[in-house]
PyMOL CGO cylinders between C-alpha atoms (Angstrom):
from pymol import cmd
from pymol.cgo import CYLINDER

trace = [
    CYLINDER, 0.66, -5.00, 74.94, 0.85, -2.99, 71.68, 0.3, 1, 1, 1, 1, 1, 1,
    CYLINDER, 0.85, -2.99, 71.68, -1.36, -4.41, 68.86, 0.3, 1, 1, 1, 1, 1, 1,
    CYLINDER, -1.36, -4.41, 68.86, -0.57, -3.10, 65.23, 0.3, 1, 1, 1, 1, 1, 1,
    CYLINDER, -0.57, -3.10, 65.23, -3.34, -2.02, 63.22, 0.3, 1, 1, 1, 1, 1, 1,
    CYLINDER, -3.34, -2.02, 63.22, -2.16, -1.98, 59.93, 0.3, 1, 1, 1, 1, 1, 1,
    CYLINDER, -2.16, -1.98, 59.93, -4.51, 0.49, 57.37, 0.3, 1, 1, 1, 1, 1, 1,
    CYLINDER, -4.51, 0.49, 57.37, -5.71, -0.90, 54.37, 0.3, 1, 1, 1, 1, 1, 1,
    CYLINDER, -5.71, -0.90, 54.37, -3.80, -0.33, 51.24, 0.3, 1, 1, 1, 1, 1, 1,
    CYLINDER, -3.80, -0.33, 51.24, -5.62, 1.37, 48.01, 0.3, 1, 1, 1, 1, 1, 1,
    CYLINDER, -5.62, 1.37, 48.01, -5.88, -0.60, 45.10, 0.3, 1, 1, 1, 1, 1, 1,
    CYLINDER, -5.88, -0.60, 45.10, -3.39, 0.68, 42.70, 0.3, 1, 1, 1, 1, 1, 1,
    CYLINDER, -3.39, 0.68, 42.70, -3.20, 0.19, 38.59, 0.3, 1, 1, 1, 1, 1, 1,
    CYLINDER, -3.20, 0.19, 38.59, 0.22, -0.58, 37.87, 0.3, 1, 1, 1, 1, 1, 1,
    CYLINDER, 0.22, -0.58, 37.87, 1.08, 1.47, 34.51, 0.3, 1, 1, 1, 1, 1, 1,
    CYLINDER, 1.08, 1.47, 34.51, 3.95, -0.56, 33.14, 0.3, 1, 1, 1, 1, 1, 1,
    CYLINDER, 3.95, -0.56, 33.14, 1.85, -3.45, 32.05, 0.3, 1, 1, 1, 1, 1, 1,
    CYLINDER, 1.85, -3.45, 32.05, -0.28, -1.44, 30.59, 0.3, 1, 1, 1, 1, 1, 1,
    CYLINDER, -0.28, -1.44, 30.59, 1.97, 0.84, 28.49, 0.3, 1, 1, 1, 1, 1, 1,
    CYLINDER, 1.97, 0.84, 28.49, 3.32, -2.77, 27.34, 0.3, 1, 1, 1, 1, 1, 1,
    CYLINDER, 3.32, -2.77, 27.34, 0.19, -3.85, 26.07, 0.3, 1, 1, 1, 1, 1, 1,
    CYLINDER, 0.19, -3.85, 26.07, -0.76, -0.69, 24.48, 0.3, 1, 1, 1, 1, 1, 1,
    CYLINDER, -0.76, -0.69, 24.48, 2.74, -0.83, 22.09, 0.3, 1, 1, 1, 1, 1, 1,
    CYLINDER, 2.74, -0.83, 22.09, 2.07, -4.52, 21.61, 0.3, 1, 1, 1, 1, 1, 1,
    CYLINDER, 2.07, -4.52, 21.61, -1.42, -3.18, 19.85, 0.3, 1, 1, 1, 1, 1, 1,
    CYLINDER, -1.42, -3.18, 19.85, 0.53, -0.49, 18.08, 0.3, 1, 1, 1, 1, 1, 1,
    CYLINDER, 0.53, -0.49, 18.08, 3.48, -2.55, 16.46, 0.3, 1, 1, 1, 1, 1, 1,
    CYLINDER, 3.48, -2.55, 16.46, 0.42, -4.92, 15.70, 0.3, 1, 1, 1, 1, 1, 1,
    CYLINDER, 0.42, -4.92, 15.70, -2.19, -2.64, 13.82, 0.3, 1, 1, 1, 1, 1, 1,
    CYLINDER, -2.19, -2.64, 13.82, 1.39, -0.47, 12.01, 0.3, 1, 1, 1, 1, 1, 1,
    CYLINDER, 1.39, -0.47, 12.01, 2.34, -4.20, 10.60, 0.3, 1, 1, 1, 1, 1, 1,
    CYLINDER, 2.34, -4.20, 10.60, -1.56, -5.06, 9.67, 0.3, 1, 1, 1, 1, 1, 1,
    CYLINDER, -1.56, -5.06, 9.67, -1.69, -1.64, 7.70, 0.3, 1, 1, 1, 1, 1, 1,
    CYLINDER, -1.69, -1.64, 7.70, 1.86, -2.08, 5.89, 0.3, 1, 1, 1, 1, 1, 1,
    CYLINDER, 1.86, -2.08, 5.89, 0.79, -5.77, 4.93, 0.3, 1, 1, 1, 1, 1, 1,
    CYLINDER, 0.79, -5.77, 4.93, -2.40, -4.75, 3.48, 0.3, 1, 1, 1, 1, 1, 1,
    CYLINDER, -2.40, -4.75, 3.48, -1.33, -1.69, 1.54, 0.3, 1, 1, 1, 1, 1, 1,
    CYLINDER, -1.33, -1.69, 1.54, 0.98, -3.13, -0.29, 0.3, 1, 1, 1, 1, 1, 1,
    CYLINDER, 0.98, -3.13, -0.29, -0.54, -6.52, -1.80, 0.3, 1, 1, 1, 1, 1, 1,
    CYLINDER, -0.54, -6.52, -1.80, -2.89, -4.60, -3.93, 0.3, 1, 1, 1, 1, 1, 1,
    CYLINDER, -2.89, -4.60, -3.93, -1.91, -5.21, -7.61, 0.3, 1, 1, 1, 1, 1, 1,
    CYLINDER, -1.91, -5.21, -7.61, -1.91, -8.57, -9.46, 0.3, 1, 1, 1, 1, 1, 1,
    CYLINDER, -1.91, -8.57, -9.46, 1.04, -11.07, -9.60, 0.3, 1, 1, 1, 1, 1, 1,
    CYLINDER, 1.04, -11.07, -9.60, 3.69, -9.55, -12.20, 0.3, 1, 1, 1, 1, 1, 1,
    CYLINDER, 3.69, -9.55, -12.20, 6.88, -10.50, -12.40, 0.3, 1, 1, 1, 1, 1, 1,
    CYLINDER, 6.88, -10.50, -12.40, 8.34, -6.60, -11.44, 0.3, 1, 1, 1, 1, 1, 1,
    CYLINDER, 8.34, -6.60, -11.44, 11.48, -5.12, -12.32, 0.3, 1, 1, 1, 1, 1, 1,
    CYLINDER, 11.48, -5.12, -12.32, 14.26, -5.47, -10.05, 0.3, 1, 1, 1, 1, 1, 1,
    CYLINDER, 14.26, -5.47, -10.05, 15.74, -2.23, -8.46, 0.3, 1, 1, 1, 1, 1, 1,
    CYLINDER, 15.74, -2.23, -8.46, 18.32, -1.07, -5.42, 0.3, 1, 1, 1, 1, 1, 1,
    CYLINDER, 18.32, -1.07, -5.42, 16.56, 1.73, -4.25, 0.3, 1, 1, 1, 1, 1, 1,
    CYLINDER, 16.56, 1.73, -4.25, 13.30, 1.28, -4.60, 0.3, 1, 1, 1, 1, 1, 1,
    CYLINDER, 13.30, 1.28, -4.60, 10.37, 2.67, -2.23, 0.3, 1, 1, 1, 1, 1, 1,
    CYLINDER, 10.37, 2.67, -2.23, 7.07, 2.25, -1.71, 0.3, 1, 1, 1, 1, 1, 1,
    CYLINDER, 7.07, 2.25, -1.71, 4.89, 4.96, -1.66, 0.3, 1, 1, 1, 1, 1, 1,
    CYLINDER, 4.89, 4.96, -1.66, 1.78, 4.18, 0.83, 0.3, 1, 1, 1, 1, 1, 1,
    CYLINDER, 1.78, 4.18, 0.83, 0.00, 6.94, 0.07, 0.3, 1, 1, 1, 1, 1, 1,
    CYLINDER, 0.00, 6.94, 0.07, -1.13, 5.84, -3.34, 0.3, 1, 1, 1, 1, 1, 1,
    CYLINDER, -1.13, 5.84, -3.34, -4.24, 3.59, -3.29, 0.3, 1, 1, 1, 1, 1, 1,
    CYLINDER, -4.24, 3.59, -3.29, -5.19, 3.66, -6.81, 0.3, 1, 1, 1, 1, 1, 1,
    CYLINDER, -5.19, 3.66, -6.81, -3.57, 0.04, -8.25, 0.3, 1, 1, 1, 1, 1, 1,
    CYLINDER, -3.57, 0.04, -8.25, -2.86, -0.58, -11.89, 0.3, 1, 1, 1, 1, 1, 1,
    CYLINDER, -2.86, -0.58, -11.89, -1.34, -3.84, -13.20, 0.3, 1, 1, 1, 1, 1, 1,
    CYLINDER, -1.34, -3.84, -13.20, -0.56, -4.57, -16.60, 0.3, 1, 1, 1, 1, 1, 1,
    CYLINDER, -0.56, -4.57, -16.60, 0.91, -7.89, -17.42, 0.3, 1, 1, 1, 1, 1, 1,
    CYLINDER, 0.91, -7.89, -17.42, 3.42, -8.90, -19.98, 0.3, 1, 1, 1, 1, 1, 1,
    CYLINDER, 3.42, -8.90, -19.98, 0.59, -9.54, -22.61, 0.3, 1, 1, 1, 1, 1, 1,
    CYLINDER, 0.59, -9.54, -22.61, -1.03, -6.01, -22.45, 0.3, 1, 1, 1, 1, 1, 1,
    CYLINDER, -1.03, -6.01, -22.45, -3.55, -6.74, -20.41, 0.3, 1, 1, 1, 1, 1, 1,
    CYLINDER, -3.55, -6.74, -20.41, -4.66, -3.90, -17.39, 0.3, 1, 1, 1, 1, 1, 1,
    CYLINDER, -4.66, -3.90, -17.39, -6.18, -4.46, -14.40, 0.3, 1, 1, 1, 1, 1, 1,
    CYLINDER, -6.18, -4.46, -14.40, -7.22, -1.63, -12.14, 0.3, 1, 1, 1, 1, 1, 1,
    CYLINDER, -7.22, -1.63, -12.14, -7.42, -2.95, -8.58, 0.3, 1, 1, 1, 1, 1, 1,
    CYLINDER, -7.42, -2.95, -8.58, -7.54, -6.54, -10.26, 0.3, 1, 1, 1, 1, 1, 1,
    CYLINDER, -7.54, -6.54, -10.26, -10.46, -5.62, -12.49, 0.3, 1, 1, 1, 1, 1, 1,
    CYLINDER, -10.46, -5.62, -12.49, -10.02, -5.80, -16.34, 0.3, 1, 1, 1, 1, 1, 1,
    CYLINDER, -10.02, -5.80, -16.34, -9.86, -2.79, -18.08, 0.3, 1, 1, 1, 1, 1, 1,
    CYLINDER, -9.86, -2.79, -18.08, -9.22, -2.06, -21.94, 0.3, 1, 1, 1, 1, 1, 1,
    CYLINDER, -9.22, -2.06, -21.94, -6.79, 0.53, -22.09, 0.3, 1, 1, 1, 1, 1, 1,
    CYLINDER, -6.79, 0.53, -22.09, -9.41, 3.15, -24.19, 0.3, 1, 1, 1, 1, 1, 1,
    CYLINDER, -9.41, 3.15, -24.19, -11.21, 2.95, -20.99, 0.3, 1, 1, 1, 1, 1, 1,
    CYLINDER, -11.21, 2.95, -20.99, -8.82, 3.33, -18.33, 0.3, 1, 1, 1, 1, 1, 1,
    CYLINDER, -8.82, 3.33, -18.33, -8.63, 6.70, -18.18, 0.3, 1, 1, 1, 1, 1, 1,
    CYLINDER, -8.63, 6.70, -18.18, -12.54, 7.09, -17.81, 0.3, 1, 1, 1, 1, 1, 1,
    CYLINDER, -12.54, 7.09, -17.81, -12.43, 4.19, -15.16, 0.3, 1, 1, 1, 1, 1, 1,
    CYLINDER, -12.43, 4.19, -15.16, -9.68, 5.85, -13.16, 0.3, 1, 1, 1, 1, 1, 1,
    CYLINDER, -9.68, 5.85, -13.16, -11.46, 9.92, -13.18, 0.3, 1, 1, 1, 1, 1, 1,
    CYLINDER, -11.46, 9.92, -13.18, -14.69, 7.55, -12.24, 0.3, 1, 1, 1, 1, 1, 1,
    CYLINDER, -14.69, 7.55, -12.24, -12.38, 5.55, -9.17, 0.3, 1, 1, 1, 1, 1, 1,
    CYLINDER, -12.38, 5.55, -9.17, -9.88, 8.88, -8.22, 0.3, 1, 1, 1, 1, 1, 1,
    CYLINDER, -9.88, 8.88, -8.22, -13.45, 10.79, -7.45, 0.3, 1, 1, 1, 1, 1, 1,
    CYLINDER, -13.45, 10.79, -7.45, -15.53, 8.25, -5.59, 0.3, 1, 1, 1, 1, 1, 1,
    CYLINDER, -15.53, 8.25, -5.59, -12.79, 8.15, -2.52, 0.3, 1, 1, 1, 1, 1, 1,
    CYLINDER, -12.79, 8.15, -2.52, -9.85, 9.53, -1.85, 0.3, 1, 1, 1, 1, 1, 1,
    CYLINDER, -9.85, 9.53, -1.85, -7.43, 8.13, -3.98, 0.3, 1, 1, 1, 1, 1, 1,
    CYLINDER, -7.43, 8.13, -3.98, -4.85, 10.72, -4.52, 0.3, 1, 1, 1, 1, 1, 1,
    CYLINDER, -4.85, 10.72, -4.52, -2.27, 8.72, -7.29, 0.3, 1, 1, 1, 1, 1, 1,
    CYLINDER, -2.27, 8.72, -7.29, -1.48, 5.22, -8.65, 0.3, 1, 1, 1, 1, 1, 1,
    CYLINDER, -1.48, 5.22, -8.65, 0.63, 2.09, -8.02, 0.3, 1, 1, 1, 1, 1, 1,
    CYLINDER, 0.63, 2.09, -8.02, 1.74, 0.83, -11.36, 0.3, 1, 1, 1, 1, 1, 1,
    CYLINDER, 1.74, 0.83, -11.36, 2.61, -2.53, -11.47, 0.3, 1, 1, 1, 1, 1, 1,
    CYLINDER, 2.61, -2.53, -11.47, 4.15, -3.45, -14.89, 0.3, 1, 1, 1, 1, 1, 1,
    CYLINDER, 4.15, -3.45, -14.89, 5.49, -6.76, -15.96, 0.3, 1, 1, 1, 1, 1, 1,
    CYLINDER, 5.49, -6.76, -15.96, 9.41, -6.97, -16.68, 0.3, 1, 1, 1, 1, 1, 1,
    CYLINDER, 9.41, -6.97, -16.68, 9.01, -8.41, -19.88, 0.3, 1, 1, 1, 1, 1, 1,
    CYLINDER, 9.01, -8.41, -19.88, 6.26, -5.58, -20.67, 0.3, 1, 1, 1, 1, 1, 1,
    CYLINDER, 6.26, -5.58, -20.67, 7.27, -3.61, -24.01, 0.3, 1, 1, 1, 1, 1, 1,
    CYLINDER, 7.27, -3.61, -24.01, 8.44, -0.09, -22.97, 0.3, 1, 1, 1, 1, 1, 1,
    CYLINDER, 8.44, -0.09, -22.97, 5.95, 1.74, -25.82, 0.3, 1, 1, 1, 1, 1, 1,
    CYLINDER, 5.95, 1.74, -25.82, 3.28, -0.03, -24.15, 0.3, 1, 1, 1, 1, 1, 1,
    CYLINDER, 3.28, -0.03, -24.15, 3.84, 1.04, -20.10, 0.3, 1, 1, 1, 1, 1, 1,
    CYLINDER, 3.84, 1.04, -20.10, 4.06, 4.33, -21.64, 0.3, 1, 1, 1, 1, 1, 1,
    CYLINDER, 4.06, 4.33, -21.64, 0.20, 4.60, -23.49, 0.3, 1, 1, 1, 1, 1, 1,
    CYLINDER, 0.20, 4.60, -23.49, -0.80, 3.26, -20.22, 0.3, 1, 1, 1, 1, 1, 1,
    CYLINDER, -0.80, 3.26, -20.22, 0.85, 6.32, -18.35, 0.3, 1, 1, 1, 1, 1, 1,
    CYLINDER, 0.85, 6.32, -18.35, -0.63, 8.89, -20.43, 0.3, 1, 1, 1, 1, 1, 1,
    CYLINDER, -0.63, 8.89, -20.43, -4.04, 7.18, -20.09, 0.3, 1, 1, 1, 1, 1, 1,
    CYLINDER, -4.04, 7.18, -20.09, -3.36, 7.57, -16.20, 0.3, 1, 1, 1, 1, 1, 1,
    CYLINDER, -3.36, 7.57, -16.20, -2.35, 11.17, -16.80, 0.3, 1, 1, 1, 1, 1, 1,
    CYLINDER, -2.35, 11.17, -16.80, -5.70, 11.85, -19.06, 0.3, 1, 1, 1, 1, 1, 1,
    CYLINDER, -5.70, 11.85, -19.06, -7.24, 10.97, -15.96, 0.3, 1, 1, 1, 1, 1, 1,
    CYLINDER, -7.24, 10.97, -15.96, -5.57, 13.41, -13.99, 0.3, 1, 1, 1, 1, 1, 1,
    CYLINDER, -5.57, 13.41, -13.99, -3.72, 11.73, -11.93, 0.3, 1, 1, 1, 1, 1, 1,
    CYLINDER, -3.72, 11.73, -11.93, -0.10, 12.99, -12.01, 0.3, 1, 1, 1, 1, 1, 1,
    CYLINDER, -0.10, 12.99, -12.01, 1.22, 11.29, -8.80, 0.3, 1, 1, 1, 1, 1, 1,
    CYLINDER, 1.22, 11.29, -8.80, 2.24, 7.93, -10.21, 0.3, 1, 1, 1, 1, 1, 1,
    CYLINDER, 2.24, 7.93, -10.21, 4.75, 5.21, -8.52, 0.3, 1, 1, 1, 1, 1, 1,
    CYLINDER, 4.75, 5.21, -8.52, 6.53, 2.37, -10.73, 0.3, 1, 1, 1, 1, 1, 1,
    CYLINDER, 6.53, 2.37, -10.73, 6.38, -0.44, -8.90, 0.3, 1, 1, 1, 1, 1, 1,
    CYLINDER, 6.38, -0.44, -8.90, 9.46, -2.61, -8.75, 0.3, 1, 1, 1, 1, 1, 1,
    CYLINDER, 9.46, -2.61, -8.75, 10.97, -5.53, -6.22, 0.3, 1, 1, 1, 1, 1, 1,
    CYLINDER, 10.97, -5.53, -6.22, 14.48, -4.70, -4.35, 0.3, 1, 1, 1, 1, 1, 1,
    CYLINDER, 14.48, -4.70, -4.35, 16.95, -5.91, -5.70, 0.3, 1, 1, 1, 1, 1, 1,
    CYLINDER, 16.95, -5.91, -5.70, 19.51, -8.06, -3.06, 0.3, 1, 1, 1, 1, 1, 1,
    CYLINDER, 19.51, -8.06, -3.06, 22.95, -7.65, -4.50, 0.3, 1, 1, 1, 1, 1, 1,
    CYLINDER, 22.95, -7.65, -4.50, 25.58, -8.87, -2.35, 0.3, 1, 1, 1, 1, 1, 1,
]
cmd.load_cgo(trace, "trace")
């Protein structure tokens, strides 16, 4: 009589699982990050556009609304003070440029003393903001 004495497996960690989970976490935190980057400026009603990009390395966020009033990172700001409040903001972190978020109805003269604040400032990497525009 032959009697079969089987050896005793290892325990294994099957890796597929795993590697499932991990890009689960991935696609999770890369949505989490895009979501929070971009709802930074105030409600405006933006200009439409068909090519327009977001730029996610800007962090700085300025909003001006359709009746002159700026907000920098939704904090009021008169605009002979916006360029000292942005060189005071651009050095305390690492803000490297600005999201401008400017109403449609915003007079053009006006978006443009607000740009040359920014640039007093010294920040020369500036992105207009605008919604896509879904033409059929």
């Amino acid at each position: 009589m032959k009697i079969n004495t089987q050896t005793a497996r290892k325990p294994r960690i099957e890796m597929l699982p795993l590697i499932d989970i991990v890009f689960l976490l991935l696609v999770f935190f890369i949505y989490a990050m895009l979501s929070m980057a971009v709802h930074r400026g105030l409600p405006v009603e933006l200009p439409t556009s068909t090519t327009a990009k977001i730029d996610k390395h800007l962090v700085l966020s300025v909003s001006v609304k359709s009746d002159g009033t700026i907000y920098v990172d939704k904090e009021e700001v008169p605009l002979d003070s916006l360029s000292e409040t942005l060189k005071r903001r651009a050095q305390s972190g690492k803000e490297s440029g600005v999201l401008l978020f400017g109403d449609r109805n915003l007079p053009y003269q006006r978006l443009f003393r607000v740009l040359d604040e920014i640039r007093k400032a010294g920040l020369h990497r500036i992105s207009l903001q605008a919604e896509v525009d879904q033409q059929p």
